[in-house]
Every structure is written in structure tokens, then in C-alpha cells.
C-alpha positions as CSV (number, residue, x, y, z in Angstrom):
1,X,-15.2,30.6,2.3
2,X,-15.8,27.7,0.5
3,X,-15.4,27.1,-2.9
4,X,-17.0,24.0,-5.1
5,X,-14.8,22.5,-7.5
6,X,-17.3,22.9,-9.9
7,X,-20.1,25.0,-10.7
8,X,-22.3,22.4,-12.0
9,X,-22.7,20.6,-8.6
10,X,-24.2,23.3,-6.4
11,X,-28.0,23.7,-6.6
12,X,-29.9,26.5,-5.1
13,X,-32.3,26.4,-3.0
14,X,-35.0,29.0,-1.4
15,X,-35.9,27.9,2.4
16,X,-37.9,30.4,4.2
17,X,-37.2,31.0,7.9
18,X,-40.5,31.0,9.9
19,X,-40.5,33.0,13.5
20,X,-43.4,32.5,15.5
21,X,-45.8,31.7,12.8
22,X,-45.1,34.2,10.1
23,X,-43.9,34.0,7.2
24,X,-40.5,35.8,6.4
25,X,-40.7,38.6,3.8
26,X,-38.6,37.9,0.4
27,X,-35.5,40.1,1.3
28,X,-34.7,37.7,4.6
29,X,-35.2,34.4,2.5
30,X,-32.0,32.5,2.9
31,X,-30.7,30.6,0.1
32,X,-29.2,27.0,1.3
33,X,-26.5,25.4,-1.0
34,X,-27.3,21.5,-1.8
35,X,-24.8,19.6,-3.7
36,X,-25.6,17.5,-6.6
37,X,-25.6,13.7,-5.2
38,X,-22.9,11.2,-6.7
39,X,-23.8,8.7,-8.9
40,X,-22.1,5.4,-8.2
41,X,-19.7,4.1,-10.5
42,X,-19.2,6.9,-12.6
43,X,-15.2,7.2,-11.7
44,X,-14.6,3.4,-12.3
45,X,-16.2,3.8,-16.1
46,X,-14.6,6.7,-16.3
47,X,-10.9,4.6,-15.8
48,X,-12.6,2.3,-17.9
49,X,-12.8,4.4,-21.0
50,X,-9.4,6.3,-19.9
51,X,-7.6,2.2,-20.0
52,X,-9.2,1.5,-23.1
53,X,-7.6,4.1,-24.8
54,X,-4.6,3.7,-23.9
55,X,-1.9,1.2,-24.7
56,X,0.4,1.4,-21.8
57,X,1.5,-1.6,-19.5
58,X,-0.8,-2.3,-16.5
59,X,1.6,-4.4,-14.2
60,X,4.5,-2.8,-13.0
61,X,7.6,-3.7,-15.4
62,X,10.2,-4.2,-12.2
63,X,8.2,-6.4,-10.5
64,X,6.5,-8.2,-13.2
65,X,10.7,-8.7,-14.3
66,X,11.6,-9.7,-10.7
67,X,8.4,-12.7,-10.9
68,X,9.7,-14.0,-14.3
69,X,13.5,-14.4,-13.0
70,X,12.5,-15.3,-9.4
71,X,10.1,-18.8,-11.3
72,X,13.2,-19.6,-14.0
73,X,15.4,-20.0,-11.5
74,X,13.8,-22.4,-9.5
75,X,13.1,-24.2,-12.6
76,X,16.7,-23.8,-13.7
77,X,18.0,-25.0,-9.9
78,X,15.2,-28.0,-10.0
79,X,17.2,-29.3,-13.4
80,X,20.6,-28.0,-13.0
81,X,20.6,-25.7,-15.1
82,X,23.2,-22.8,-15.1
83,X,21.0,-19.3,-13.9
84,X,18.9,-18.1,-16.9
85,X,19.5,-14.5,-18.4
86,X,16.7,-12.1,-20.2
87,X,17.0,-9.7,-22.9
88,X,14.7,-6.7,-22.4
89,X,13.0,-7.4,-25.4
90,X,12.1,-10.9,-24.5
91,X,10.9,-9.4,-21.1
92,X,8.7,-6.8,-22.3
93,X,7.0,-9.7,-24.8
94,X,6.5,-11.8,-22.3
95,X,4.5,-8.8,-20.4
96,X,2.6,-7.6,-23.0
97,X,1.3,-11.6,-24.0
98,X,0.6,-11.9,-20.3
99,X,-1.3,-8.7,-19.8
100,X,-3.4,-9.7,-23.1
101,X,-4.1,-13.1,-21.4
102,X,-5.4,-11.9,-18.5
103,X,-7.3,-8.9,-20.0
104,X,-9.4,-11.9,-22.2
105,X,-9.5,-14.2,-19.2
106,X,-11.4,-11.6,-17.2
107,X,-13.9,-10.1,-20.1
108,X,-15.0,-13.4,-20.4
109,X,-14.9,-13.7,-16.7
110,X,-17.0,-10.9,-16.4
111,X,-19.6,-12.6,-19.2
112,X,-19.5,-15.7,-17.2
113,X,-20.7,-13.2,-13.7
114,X,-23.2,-11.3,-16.2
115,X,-24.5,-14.5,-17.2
116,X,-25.4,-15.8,-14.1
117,X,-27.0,-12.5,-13.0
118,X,-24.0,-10.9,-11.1
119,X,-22.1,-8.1,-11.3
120,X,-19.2,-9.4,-9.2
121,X,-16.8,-11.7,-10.7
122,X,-15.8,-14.9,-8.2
123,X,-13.1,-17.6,-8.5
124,X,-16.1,-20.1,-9.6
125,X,-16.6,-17.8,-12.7
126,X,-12.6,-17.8,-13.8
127,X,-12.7,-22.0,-13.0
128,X,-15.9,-22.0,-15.3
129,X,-13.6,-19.8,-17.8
130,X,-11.0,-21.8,-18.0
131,X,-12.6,-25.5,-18.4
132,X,-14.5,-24.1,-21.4
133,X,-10.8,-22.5,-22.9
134,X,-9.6,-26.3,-22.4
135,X,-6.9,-25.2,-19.8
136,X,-5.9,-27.3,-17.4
137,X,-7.0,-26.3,-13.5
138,X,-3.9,-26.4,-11.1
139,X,-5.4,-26.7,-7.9
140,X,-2.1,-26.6,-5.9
């Protein structure tokens, strides 16, 4: 049989069973199980509040490592410089500043869509972001 994961989604609901013309008596109504409809959006606000709590890292810490080492040594090979070596700490300090970075550079992107009567965030709204921040706009 099945079984709702839970009891506050199922709704009951009388539907009488007509045969030829008449009306069923009370004992053969039939009840007919509706579930509740979803609301959109309620599992992303739901992360929402559950990431704001919380004070753990959001990019992987291997690959976010493997990125760092990977861009100093090309800039290490491009000046001759011997290979470049990390201490944890200096890794994970790195991480957190760049997760706060981007966690600012997207509320404000998010402003930015709000102001313009979006809900979706696009490249033009980050570009906007960063001209009024005075950061300079690598296009390539």
C-alpha cells in the first residue's frame, strides 16, 4: 500500500459514484486521496536558511587547493621562479577570503537583478557590480 511521507500532505476528499442516474447511498461513497500541491521554491529557501546558519566551506577544499597551485605555477614558470609551496593555513585563508568575496559579489548581484525587476541574476548584472566596486573588468 502506499504510504505518504507525511500526514500533512494528504487531503480527503468525498466523491460520490453515480450509476445510471442515482445517487450512491453514504456507505458506498469512496473517499479519493489528493495530495497537497508543492509550492515552488520552498526547498531552495529552505538551503537558504540551512547555509546561513552555518559556517562551513562551500567550494570543495581539494579542488579549490589544486586551482590555487595549478595558477602559481604558471606564474612562477612565466618568471622563473622555482615551484611555489603552501602551508595549510595559508590555503584555507585564501578559501575562506575567496568564498566571502564571492558571497558579497553575488548579494549585490542579486540587488543589481532585483533592481531591474528580475529575479535571475545575468553576467550584465555582476559587470554592473563590479564597475561600481572600482574593479577592473578582464575581458579575456
Amino acid at each position: 500500500m502506499f504510504r505518504f511521507p507525511n500526514p500533512y500532505w494528504v487531503r480527503h476528499q468525498k466523491v460520490k459514484r453515480h450509476c445510471d442516474g442515482s445517487r450512491l447511498t453514504r456507505a458506498a461513497e469512496e473517499t479519493r486521496v489528493r495530495t497537497k500541491a508543492r509550492q515552488r521554491g520552498v526547498k531552495a529557501l529552505r538551503e537558504i536558511r540551512h547555509l546561513q546558519r552555518t559556517t562551513e566551506l562551500l567550494i570543495p577544499r581539494i579542488a579549490f587547493q589544486r586551482v590555487v597551485r595549478e595558477i602559481a605555477n604558471k606564474i612562477a614558470k612565466k618568471r622563473d621562479i622555482a615551484e611555489c609551496r603552501w602551508q595549510a593555513n595559508a590555503l584555507l585563508a585564501l578559501q575562506e577570503a575567496a568564498e566571502v568575496y564571492l558571497t558579497c559579489m553575488f548579494e549585490d548581484t542579486n540587488l543589481a537583478a532585483i533592481h531591474a525587476r528580475r529575479v535571475t541574476i545575468m553576467p550584465k548584472d555582476i559587470h554592473l557590480v563590479r564597475r561600481l566596486r572600482g574593479e577592473h573588468i578582464n575581458m579575456g
